[in-house]
C-alpha positions in Angstrom: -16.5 14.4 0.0 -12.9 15.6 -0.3 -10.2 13.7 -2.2 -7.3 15.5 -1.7 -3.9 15.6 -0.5 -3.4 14.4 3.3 -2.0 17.4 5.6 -2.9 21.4 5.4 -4.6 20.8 2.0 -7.7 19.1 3.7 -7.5 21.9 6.9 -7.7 24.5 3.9 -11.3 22.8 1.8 -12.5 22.5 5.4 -12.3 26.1 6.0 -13.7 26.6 2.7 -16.4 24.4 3.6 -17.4 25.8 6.9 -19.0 29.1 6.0 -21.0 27.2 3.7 -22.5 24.5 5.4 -25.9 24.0 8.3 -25.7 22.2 11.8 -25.9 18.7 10.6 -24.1 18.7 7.6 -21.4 16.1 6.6 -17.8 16.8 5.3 -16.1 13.3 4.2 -12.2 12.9 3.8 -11.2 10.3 1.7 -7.4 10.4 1.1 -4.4 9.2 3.1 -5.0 11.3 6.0 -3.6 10.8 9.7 -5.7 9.5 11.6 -4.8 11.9 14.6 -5.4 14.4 12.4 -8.9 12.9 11.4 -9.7 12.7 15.5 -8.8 16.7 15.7 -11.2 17.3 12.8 -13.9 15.2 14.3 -13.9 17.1 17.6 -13.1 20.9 15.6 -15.9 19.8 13.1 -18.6 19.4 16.3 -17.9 21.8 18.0 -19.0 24.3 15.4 -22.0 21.3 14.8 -21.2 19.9 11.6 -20.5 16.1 11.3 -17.2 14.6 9.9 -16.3 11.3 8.6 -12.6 10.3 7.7 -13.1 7.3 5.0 -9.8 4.9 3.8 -10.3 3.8 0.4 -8.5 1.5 -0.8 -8.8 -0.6 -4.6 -6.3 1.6 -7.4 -7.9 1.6 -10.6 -9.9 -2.0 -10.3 -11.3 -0.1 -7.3 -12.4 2.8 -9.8 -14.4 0.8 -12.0 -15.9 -2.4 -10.0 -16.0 -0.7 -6.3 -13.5 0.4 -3.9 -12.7 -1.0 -0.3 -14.3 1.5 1.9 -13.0 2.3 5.5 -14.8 5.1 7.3 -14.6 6.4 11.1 -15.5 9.5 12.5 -18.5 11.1 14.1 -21.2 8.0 14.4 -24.3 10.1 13.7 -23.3 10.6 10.2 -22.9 7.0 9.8 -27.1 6.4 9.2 -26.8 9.0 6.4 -24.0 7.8 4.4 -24.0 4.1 5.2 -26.4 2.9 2.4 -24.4 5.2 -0.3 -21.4 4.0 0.6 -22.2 0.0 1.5 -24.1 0.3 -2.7 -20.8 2.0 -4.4 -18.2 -0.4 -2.1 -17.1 -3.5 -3.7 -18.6 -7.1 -2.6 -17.4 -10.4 -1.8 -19.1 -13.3 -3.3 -21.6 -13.7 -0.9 -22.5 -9.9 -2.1 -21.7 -8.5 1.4 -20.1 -5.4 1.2 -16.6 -4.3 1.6 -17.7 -1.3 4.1 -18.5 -1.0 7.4 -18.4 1.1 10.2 -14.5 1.4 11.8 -15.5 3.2 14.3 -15.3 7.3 16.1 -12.8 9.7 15.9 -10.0 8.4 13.4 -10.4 4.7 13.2 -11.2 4.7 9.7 -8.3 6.1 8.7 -6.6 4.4 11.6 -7.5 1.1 9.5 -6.4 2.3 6.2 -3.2 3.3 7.7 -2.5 -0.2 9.1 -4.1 -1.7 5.7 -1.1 0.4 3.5 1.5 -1.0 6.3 0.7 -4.3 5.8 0.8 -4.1 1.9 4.1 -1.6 2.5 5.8 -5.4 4.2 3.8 -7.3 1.0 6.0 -5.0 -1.1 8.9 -5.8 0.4 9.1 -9.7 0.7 8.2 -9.4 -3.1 11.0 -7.6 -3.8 13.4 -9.7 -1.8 11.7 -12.9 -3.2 12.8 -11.5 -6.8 16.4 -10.4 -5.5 16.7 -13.5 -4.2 15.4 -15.5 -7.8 17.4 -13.4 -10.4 20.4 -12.7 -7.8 21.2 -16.2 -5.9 19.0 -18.7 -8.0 20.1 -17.2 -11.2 17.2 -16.7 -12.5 16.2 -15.0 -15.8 13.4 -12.3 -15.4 11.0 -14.6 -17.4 11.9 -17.1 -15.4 11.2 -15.0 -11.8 8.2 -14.3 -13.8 6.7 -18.5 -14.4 7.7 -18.7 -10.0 5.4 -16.1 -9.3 2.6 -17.4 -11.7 3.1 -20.4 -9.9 2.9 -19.0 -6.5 -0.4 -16.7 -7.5 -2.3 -20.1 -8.1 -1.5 -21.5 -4.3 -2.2 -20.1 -1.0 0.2 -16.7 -1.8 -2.7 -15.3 -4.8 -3.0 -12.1 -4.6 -3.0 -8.9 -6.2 0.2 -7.9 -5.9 2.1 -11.0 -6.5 -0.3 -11.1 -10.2 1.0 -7.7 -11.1 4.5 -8.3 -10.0 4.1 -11.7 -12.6 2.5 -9.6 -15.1 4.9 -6.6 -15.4 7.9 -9.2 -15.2 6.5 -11.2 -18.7 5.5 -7.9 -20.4 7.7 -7.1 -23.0 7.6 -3.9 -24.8 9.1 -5.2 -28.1 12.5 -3.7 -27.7 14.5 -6.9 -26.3 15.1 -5.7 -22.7 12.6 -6.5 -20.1 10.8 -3.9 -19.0 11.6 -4.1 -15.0 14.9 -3.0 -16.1 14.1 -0.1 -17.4 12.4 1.1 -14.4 14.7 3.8 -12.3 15.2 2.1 -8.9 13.7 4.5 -6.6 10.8 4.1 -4.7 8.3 6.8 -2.9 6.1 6.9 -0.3 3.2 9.0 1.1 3.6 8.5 4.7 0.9 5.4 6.0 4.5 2.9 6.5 5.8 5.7 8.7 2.8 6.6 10.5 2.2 2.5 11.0 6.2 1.8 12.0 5.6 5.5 14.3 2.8 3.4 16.2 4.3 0.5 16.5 6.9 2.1 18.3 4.9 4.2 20.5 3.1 0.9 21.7 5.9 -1.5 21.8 4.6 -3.9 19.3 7.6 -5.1 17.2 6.0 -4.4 13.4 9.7 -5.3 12.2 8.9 -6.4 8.7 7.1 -3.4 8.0 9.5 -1.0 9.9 12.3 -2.5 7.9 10.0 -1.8 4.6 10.0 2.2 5.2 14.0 2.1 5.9 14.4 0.1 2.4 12.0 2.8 0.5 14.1 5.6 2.5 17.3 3.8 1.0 15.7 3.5 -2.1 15.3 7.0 -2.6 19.1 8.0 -2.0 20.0 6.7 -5.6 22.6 9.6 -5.7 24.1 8.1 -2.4 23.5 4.6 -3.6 25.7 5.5 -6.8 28.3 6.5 -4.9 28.8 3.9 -2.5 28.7 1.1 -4.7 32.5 3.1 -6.1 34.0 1.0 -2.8 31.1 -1.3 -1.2 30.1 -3.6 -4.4 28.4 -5.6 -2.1 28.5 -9.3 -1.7 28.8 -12.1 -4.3 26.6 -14.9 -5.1 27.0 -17.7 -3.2 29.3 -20.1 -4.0 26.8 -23.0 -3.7 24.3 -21.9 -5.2 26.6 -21.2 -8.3 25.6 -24.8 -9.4 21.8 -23.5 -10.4 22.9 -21.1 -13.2 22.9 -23.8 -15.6 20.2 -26.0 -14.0 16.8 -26.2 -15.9 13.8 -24.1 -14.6 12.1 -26.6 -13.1 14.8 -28.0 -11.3 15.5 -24.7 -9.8 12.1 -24.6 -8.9 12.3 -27.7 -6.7 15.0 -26.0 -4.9 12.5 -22.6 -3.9 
């Protein structure tokens, strides 16, 4: 199983791989990888009669130690010799079923994964405009953008991301300044929003909010261009109405949200 960089590094271990390897044998890629590039390996891989499977995985570090979400596609006659290895190490829901199952040929695995990191890539961004929108308009105080999303992880918005956007909001590092401050404002990406906002627009579906997420992390990455633009666009002020809130208790500007 290969867990490596997405693009010519994978092409490069399969070549390694080849010489090595009997008619039957299974490669597995489980990084990032394009899924048109996990369909070209499938057919490369059996013509030469070796089996392939292209697996999303998906879980960070909680992944790591309590089992990942596993996502894998490619050729189906590997699938009865990995399926019990994988289904044992993936994580499970209550019910103990597990997080893995078959996506499908070619490169719907990675296919799913791609669409999965999309989806979390517009997650990412109504949190961030959420928080803008707190600390900015409401007037908010970083601790305070911190109790809203505690609040909103215990309703129907829970979730992973909006409990580590709460956490790292209240986590103070002893020095008096929040820590999200001291965070440089640029933001990377390893290409799944792209490939996801590239599909979209190849079949017409209108994916806006995650489209709009990859422009905003390609903006985010101009900090040098950012810098210099604020010089003569300093952007717009709060609104006047809303100036009423910067002296209103928390909970009253939490009946306003």
């Amino acid at each position: 199983m290969l867990l490596v960089k997405a693009g010519q590094a994978v092409d490069d271990f399969i070549e390694t791989l080849v010489p090595l390897l009997d008619p039957g044998d299974i490669i597995i890629d489980g990084g990032n990888s394009a899924f048109t590039d996990t369909d070209r390996r499938c057919k490369y891989l059996e013509s030469k009669g070796l089996l392939f499977v292209g697996s999303g995985v998906s879980g960070g570090e909680e992944g790591a130690r309590h089992g990942p979400s596993l996502m894998p596609g490619g050729n189906p006659r590997a699938w009865p010799h990995i399926k019990n290895i994988f289904q044992s190490i993936s994580a499970k829901v209550e019910t103990g079923e597990p997080c893995c199952d078959w996506a499908g040929s070619g490169g719907a695995g990675h296919f799913v994964k791609m669409v999965h990191n999309g989806i979390e890539y517009g997650d990412m961004q109504l949190i961030s405009e959420a928080y803008s929108l707190l600390t900015n308009y409401l007037r908010l105080s970083i601790s305070e953008a911190s109790k809203v999303f505690d609040e909103w992880n215990k309703g129907e918005l829970e979730s992973y991301l909006i409990e580590i956007t709460r956490d790292i909001l209240a986590f103070d590092d002893g020095s008096g300044t929040p820590l999200v401050e001291k965070i440089r404002d640029v933001s990377g990406q390893k290409g799944t929003g792209k490939w996801t906002t590239i599909c979209g627009l190849e079949r017409g579906c209108p994916i806006t909010l995650i489209a709009e997420s990859v422009f905003s992390r390609s903006l985010s990455a101009m900090k040098c261009e950012r810098m210099e633009a604020s010089k003569v666009l300093p952007g717009p002020p709060p609104i006047p109405e809303i100036d009423k809130y910067s002296k209103t208790p928390l909970d009253a500007k939490k009946s306003e949200i």
